[in-house]
C-alpha positions as CSV (number, residue, x, y, z in Angstrom):
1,X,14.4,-12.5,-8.2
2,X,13.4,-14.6,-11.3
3,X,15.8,-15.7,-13.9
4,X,13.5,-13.9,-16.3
5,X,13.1,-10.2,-13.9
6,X,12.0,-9.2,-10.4
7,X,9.7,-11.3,-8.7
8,X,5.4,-10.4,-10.0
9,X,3.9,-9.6,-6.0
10,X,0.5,-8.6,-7.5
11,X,-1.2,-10.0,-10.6
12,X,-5.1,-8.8,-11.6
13,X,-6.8,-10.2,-14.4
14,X,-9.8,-8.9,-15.9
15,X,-11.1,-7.5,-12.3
16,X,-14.7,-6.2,-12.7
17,X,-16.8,-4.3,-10.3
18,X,-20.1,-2.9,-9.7
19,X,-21.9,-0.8,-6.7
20,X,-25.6,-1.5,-7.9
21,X,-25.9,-0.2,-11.4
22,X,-22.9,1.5,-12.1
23,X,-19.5,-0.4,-13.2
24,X,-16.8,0.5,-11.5
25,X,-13.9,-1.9,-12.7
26,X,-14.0,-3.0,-16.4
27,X,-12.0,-6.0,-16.8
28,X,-8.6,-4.3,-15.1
29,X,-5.1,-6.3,-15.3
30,X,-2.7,-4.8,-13.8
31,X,0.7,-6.4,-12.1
32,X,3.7,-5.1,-10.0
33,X,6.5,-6.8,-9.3
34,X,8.9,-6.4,-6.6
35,X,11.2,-3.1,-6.4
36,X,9.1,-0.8,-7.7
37,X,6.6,1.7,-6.7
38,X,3.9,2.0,-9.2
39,X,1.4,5.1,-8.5
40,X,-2.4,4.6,-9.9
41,X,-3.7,8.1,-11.3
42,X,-7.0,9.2,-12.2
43,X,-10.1,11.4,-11.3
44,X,-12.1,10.4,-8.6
45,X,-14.4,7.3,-9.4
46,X,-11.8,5.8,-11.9
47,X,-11.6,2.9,-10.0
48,X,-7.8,3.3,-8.4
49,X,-9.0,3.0,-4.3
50,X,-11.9,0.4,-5.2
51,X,-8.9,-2.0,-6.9
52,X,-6.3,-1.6,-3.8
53,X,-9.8,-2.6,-2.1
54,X,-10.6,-5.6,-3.9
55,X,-6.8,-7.2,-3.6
56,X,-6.8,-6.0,0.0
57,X,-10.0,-7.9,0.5
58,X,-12.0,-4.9,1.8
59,X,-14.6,-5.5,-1.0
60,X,-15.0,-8.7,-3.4
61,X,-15.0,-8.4,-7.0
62,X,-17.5,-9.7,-9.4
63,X,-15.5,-11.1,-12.1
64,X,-11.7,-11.5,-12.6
65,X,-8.4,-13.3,-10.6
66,X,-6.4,-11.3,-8.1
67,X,-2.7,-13.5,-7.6
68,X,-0.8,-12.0,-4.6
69,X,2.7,-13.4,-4.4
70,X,2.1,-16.4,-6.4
71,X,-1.4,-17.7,-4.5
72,X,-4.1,-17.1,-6.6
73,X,-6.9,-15.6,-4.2
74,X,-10.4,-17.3,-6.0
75,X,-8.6,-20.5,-6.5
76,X,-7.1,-20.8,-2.8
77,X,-8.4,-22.3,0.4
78,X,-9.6,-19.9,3.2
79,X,-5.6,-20.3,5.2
80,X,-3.7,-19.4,2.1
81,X,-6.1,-16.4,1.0
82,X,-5.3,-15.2,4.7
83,X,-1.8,-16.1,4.0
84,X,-1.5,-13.8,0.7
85,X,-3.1,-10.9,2.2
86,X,-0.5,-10.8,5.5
87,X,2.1,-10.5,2.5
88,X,0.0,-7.3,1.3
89,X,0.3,-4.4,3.5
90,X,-2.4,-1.6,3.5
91,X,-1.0,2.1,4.0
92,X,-4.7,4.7,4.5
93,X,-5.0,8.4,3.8
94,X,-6.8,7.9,6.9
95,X,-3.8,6.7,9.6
96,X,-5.8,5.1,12.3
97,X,-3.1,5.3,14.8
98,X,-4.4,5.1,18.6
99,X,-3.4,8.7,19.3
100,X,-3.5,8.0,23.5
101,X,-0.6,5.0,23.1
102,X,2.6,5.5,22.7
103,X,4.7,5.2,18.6
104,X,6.1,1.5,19.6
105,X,2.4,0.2,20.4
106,X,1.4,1.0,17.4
107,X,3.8,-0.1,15.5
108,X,3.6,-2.9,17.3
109,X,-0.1,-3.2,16.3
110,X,1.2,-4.7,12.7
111,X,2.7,-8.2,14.1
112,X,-0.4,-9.6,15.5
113,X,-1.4,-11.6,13.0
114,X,1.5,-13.8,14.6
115,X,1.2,-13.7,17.7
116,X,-1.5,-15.0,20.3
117,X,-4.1,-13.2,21.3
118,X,-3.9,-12.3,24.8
119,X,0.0,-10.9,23.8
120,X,-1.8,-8.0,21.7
121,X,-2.5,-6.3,25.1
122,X,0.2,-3.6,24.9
123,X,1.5,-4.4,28.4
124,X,1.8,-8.4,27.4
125,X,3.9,-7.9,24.0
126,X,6.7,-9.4,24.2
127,X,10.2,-8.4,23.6
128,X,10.7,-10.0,20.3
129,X,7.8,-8.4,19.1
130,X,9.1,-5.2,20.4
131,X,12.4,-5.4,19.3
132,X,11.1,-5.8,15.4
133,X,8.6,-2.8,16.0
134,X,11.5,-0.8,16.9
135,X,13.2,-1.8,14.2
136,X,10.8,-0.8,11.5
137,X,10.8,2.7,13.8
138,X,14.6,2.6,12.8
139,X,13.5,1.9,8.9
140,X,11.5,5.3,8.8
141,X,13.7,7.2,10.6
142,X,11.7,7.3,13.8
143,X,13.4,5.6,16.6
144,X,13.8,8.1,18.7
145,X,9.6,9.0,19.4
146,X,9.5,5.5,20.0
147,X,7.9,6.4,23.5
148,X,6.2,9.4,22.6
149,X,2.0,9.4,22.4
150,X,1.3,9.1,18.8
151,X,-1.0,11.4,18.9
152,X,1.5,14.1,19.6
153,X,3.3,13.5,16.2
154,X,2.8,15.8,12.9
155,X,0.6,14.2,10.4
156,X,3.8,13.4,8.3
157,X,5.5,11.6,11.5
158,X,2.3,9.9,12.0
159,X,2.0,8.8,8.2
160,X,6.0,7.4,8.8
161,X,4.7,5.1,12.0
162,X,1.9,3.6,10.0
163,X,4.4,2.5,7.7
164,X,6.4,1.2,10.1
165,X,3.4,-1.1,11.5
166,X,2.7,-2.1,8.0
167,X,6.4,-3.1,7.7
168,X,6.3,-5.0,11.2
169,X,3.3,-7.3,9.7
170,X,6.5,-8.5,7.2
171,X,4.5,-7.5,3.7
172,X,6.4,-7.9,0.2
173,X,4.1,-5.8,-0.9
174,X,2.4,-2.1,0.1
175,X,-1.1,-0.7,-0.8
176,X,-1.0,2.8,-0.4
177,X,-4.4,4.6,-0.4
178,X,-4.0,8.5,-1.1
179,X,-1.1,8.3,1.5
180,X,-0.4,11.6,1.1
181,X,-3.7,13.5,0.3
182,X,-4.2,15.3,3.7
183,X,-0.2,16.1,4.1
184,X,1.4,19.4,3.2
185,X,3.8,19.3,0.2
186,X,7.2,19.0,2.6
187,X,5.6,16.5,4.4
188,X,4.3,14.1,1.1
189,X,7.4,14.1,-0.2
190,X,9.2,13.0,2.6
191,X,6.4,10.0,2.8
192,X,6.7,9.0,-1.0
193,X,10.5,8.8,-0.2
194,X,10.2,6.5,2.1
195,X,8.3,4.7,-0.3
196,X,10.0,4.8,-3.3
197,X,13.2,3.8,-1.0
198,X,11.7,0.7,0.4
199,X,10.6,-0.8,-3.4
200,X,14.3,0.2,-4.6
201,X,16.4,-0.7,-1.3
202,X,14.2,-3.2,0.0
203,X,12.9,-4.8,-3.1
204,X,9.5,-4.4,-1.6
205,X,6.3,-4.1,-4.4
206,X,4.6,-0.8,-3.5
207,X,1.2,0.7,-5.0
208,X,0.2,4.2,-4.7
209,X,-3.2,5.9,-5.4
210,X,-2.1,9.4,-6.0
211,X,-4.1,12.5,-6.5
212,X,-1.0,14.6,-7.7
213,X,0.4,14.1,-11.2
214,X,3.6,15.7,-10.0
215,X,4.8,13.5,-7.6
216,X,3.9,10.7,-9.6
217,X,6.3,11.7,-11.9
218,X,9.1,12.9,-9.3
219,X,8.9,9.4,-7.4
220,X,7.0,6.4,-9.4
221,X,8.8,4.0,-11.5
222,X,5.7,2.6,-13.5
223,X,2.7,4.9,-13.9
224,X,-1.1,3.7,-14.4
225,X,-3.8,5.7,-15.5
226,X,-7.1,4.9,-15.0
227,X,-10.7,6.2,-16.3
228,X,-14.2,5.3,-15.8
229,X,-12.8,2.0,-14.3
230,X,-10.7,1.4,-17.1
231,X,-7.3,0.9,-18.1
232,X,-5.8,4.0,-20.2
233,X,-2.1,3.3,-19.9
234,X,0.9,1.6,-17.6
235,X,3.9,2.8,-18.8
236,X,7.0,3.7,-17.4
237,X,7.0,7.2,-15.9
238,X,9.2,8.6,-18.4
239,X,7.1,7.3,-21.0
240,X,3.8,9.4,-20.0
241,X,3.1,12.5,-21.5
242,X,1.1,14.6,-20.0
243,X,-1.6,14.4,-22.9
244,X,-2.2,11.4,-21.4
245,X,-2.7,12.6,-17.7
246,X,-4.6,15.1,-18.8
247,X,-7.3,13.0,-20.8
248,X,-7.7,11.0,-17.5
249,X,-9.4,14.2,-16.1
250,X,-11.6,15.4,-18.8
């Protein structure tokens, strides 16, 4: 915490994109700061996945400056880029758990950046490593499958473990990419929860790509609407009217 606010995890400034002829990012800045879940909305090819993808580092951008807590990522050398990205968490629509391993290897699948590398066999990690995968089980309210195959889980339960492995690589800040597009309405909920509780209880900076107006309203703090790879608004969620939303989609 600042003198001035909460802590800015995620800075972009004048990000700009493009896949051969089309432009997909138009000079985007953007922040989110710690203890708040912001959700990104806008039709598909807005640019909301293809900007969690540049600051994750799954794609580079053409133009623009991506700060993740405090290291600027174009200006940094190749150990503190790594170092600014293990701070930034990515969350999938697509879980990519090991379904044949048990909910505590996976889990503890999100601490290996700190560990060596003949301990991320699952029968060589060790029990500190364990003991912190269990806790993060315990943040998501999943302790007790902690031994069951993962792939025995519902898709909400299995959503709930990859946050817990994203929680045991120790981020300040989540990406979450249409974490709840393939999940029935109970079971999104429950997920953008757990979200919104870890940004409030946790002070943790969380972005979400969302697909459903709704629970954008019902769970983000900050809402930002996106069109044609362009900013339309980021206000606060009680601020948008749904005029707004709805010109995202036209």
């Amino acid at each position: 915490m600042s003198a001035t606010g909460p802590a800015v995890l995620l800075d972009v400034r004048a990000l700009s994109k493009r896949f051969g002829d089309r432009e997909v990012l138009r000079e985007l800045s953007l922040n989110i700061s710690a203890g708040e879940l912001v959700a990104f909305l806008g039709a598909n090819g807005s640019g909301k996945s293809t900007t969690l993808s540049a600051v994750n580092g799954l794609i580079e951008a053409d133009a623009g400056d991506i700060t993740i807590a405090g290291i600027t990522l174009n200006q940094a050398s190749a150990r503190r880029r790594a170092e600014a990205r293990r701070t930034a968490a990515t969350v999938f629509q697509k879980i990519h758990l090991v379904g044949r391993r048990s909910v505590l290897d996976n889990v503890c699948a999100g601490g290996f950046s700190r560990i060596a590398w003949w301990r991320s066999i699952p029968p060589l990690f060790g029990r500190a490593l364990r003991e912190e995968a269990m806790a993060c089980l315990e943040r998501v309210g999943l302790a007790d499958r902690a031994h069951d195959r993962a792939g025995k889980l519902s898709g909400g339960q299995q959503q709930r473990v990859a946050i817990a492995r994203a929680l045991c690589q120790r981020p300040r800040l989540i990406l979450a990419d249409e974490p709840v597009s393939a999940l029935d309405p109970h079971a999104a909920e429950d997920v953008l929860a757990l979200l919104q509780n870890l940004a409030v209880e946790e002070g943790l900076g969380v972005a979400a790509v969302l697909h459903q107006p709704d629970l954008a309203r019902r769970f983000a703090h900050r809402i930002i609407g996106l069109r044609d790879g362009r900013l339309c608004f980021d206000l606060p969620t009680d601020r948008v009217s749904d005029t707004q939303i709805e010109e995202l989609y036209r």
